[in-house]
C-alpha positions in Angstrom: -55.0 19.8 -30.7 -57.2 20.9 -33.8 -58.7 24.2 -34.0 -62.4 22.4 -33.1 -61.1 20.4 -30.4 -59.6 23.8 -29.1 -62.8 25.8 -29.7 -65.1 23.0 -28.3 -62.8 22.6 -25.2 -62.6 26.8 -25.0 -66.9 26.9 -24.9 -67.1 23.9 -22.7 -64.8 25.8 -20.1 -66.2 29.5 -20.5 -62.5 30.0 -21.8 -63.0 33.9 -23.3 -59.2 34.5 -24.3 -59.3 31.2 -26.6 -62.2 31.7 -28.0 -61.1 35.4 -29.0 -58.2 33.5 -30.6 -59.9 31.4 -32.5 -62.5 33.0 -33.6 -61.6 35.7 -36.7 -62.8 39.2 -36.5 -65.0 38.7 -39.7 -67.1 35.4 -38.2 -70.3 34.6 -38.9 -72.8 33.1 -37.0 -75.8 31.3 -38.6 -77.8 29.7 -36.4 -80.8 27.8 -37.7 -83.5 30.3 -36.2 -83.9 31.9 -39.5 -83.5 35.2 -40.3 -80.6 35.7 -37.3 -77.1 36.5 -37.9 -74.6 37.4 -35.1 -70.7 38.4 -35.3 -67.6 37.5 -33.3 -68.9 39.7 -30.2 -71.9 37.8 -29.7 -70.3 34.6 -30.6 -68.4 34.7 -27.7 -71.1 36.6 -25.5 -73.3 33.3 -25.9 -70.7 31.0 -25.4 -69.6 32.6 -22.3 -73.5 32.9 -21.0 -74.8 30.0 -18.8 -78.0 30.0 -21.7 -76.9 26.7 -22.9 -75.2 23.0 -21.9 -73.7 20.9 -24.9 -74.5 17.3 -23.8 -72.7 14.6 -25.6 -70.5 16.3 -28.3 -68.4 14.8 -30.6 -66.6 16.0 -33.8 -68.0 14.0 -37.3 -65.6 15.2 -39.3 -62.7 17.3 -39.6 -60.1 18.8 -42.0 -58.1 22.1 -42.3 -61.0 24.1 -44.1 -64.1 22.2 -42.0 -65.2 21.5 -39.1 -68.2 19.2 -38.0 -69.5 18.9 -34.6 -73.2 17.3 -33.1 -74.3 17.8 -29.5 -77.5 17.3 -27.7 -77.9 20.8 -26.4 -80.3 21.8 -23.2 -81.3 25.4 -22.7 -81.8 27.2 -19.5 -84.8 28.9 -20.3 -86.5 25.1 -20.1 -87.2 25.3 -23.8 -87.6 21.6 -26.1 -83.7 20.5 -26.0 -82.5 20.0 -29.3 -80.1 17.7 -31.4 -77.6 20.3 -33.0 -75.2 19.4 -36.0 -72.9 22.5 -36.7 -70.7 23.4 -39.4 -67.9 25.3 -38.8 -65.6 27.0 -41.9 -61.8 27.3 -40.9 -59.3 29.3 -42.4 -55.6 30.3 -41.3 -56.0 28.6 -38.3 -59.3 30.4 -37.3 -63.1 29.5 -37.7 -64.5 32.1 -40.2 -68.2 31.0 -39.8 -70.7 28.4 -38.1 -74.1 27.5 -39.3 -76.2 25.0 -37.4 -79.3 22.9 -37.9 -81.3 21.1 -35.0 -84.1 19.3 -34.4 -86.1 19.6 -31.1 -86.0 16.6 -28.7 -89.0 14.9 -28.0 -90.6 15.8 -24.2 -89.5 12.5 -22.8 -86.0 12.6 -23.9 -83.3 11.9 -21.6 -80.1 12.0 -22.0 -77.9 8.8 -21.3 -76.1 9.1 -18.0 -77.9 12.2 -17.0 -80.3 12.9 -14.1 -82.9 14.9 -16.8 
């Protein structure tokens, strides 16, 4: 299994252990609000949160150095879901940083097979 398939797998499951291994001490996280930045701690501190479901997720693309991934993602909080394409840099077998974009969901949007 790929690093991504193991880190996707590791946040869908609340897996805190994996995700310690996978993600290096010097990570990055970029999400698209601008102007945020978080580390390994709160990488794993979100994932492990019950803040947010990936709906739908598939890997785009993949390679020893780079990682793609797109998900429809619903929040907890209620907010506009959002369609979220993430980048993930790899290196040694570890991500080093993920940056996202998204773009918010239209009211009406449901998602295919899902009661919302």
């Amino acid at each position: 299994m790929s690093v991504i398939e193991r880190f996707l797998q590791a946040v869908e499951n609340k897996d805190e252990d994996t995700l310690n291994e996978l993600v290096h001490d010097d990570y990055k996280f970029i999400p698209h609000i601008k102007g945020v930045e978080f580390g390994k701690r709160d990488m794993v501190s979100i994932c492990m949160s019950d803040s947010f479901t990936r709906n739908e997720s598939r890997i785009v693309y993949e390679n020893d150095e780079i990682a793609i991934d797109h998900a429809f993602v619903t929040f907890a909080n209620g907010s506009t879901p959002e369609a979220v394409i993430s980048v993930h840099r790899i290196s040694e077998g570890k991500i080093m940083s993920t940056e996202t974009g998204a773009t918010p969901l239209d009211e009406g949007y449901s998602l295919v097979g899902s009661d919302e």
